[in-house]
MMTF fields as JSON, N, C-alpha, C and O atoms, coordinates in Angstrom:
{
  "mmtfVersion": "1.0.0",
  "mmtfProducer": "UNKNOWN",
  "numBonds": 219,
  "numAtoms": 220,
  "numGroups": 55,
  "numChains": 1,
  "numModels": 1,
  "chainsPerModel": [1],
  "groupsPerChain": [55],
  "chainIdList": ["A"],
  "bondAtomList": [4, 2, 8, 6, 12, 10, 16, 14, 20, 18, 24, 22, 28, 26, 32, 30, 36, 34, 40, 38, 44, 42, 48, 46, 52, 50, 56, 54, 60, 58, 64, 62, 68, 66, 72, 70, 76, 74, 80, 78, 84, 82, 88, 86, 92, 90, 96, 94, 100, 98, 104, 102, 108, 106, 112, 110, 116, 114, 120, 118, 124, 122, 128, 126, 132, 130, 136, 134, 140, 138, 144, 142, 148, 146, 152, 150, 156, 154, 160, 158, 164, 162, 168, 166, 172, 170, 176, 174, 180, 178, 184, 182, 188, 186, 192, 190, 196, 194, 200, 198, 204, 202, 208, 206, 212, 210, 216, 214],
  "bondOrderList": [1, 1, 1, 1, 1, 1, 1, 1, 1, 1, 1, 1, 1, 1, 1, 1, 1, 1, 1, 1, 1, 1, 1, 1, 1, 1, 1, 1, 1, 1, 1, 1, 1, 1, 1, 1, 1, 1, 1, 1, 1, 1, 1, 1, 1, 1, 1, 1, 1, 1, 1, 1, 1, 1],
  "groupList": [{"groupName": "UNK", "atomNameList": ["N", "CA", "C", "O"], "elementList": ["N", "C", "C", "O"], "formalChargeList": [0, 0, 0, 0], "bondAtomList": [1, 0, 2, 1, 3, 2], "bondOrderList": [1, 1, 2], "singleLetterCode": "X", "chemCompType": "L-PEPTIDE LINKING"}],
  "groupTypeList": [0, 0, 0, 0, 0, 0, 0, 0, 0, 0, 0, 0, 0, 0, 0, 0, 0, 0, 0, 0, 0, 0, 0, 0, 0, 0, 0, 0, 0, 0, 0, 0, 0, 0, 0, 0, 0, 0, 0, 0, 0, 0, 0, 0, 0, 0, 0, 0, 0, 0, 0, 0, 0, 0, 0],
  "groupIdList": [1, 2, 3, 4, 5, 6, 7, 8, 9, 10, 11, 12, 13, 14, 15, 16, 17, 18, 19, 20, 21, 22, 23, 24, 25, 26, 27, 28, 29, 30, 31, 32, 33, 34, 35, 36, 37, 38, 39, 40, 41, 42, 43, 44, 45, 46, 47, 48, 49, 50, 51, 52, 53, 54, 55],
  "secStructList": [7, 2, 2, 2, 2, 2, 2, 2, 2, 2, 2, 2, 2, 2, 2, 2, 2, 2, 2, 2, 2, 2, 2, 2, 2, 2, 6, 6, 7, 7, 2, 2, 2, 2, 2, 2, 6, 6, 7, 7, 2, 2, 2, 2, 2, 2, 2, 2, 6, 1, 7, 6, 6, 7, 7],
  "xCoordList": [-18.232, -18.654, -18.447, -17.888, -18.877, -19.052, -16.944, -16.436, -16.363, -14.817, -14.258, -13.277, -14.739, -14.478, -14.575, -13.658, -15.75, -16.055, -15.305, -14.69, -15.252, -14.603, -13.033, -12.422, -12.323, -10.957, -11.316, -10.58, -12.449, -11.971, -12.546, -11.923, -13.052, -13.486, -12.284, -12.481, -11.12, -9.929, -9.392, -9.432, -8.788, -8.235, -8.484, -7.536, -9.38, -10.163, -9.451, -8.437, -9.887, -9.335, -8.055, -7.575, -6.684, -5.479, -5.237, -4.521, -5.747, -5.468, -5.539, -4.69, -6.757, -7.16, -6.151, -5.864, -5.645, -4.669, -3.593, -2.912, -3.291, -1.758, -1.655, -0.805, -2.464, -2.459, -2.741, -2.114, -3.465, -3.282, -2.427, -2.415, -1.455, -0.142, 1.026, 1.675, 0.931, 1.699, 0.782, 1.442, 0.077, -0.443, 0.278, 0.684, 0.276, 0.507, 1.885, 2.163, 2.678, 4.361, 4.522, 4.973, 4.007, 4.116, 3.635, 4.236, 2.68, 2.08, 3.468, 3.272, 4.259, 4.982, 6.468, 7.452, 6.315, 8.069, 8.582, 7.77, 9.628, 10.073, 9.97, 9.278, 10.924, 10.821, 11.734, 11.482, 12.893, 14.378, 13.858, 14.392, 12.96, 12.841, 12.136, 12.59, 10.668, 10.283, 10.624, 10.173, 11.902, 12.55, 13.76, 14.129, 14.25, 15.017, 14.142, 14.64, 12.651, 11.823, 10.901, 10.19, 11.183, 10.745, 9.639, 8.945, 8.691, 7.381, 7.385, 8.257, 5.993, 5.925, 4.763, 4.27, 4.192, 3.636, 2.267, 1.49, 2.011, 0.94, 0.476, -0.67, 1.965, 1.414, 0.539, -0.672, 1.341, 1.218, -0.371, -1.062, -0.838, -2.084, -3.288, -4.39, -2.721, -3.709, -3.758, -4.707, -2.901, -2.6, -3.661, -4.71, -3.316, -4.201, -5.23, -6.006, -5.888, -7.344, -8.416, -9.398, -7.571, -8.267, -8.756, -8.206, -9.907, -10.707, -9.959, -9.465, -9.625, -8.41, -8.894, -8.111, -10.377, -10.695, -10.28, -10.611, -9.757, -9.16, -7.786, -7.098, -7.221, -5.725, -5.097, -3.892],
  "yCoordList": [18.336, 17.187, 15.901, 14.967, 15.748, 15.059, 14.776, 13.676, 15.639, 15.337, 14.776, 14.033, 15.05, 14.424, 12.874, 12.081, 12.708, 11.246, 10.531, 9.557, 10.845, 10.336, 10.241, 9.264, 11.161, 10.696, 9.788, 8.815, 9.965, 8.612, 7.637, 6.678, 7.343, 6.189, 5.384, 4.207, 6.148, 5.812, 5.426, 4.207, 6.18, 6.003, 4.708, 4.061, 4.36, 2.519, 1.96, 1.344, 2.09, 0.605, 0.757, -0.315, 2.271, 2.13, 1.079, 0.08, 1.37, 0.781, -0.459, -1.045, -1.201, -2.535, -3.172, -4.348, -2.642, -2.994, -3.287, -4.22, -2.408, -2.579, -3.654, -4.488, -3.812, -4.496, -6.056, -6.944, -6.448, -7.425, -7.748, -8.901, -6.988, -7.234, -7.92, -8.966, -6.719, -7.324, -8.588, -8.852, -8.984, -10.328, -11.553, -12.623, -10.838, -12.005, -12.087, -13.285, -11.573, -11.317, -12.39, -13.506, -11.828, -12.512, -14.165, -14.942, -14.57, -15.734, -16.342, -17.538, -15.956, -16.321, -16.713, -17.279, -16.253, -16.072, -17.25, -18.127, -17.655, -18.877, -19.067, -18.358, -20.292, -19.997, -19.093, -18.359, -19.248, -18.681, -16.63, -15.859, -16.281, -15.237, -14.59, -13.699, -15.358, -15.062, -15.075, -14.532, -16.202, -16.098, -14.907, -14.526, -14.45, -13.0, -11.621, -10.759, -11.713, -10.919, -11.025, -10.155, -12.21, -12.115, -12.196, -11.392, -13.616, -13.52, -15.333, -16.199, -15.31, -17.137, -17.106, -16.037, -18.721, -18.85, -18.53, -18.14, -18.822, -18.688, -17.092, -16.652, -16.218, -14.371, -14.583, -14.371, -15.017, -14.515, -15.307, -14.816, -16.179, -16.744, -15.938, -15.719, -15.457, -14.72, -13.364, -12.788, -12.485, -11.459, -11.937, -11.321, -13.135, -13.55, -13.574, -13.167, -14.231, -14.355, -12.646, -12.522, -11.558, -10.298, -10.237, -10.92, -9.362, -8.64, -7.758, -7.219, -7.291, -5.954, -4.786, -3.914, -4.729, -3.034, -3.265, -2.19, -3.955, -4.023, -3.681, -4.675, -2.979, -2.078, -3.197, -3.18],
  "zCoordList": [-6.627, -5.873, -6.674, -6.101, -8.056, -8.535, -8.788, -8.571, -9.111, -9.191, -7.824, -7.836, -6.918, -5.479, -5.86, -6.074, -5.879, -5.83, -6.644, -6.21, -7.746, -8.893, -8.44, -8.874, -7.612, -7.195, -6.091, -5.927, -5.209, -4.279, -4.938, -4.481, -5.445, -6.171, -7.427, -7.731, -8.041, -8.299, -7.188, -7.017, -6.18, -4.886, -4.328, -3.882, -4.308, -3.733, -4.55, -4.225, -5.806, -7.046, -6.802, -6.434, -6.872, -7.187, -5.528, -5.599, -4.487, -3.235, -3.06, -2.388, -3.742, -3.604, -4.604, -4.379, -5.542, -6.457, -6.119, -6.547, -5.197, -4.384, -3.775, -4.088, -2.844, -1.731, -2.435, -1.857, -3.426, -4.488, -5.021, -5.452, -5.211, -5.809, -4.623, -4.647, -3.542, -2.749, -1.668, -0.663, -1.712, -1.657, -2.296, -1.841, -3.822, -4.771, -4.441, -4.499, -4.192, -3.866, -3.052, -3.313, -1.791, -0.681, -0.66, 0.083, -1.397, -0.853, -2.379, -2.595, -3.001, -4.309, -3.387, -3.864, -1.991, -1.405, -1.255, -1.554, -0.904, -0.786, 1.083, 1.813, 1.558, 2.747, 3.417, 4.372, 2.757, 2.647, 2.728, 3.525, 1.889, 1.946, 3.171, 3.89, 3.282, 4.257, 5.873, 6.882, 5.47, 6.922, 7.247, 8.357, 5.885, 5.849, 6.548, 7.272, 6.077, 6.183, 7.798, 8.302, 8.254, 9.785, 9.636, 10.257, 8.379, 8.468, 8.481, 8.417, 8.591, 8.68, 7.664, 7.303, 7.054, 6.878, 7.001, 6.129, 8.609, 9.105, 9.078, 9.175, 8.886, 9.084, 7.611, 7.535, 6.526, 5.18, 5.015, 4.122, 5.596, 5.084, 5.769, 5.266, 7.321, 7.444, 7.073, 7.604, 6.173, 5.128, 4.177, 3.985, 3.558, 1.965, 2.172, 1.307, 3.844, 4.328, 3.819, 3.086, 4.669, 5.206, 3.87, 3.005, 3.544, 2.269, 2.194, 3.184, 0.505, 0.206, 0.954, 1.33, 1.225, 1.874, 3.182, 3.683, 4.147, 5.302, 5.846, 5.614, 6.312, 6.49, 6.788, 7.037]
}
């Protein structure tokens, strides 16, 4: 039980980590990129808005 927890409790941090990273990517893009990528401004701010525990 106690090894359970202990992997989902890694599992959260490696996740919230990710999704932090590719945050930081994204809000770093130029416009040029994000217009390759079919995103706008306005997607990527409300991306940076959500809390990392949110899909």
């Amino acid at each position: 039980m106690i090894v359970r927890a202990w992997q989902a409790l890694v599992e959260i941090v490696r996740t919230r980590r990710e999704r932090s990273q590719a945050r930081c990517q994204l809000a770093a893009m130029t416009e040029r990129e994000l217009q390759d990528c079919g995103m706008t401004r306005a997607e990527i701010a409300y991306e940076l808005k959500k809390p990392v525990r949110r899909k």
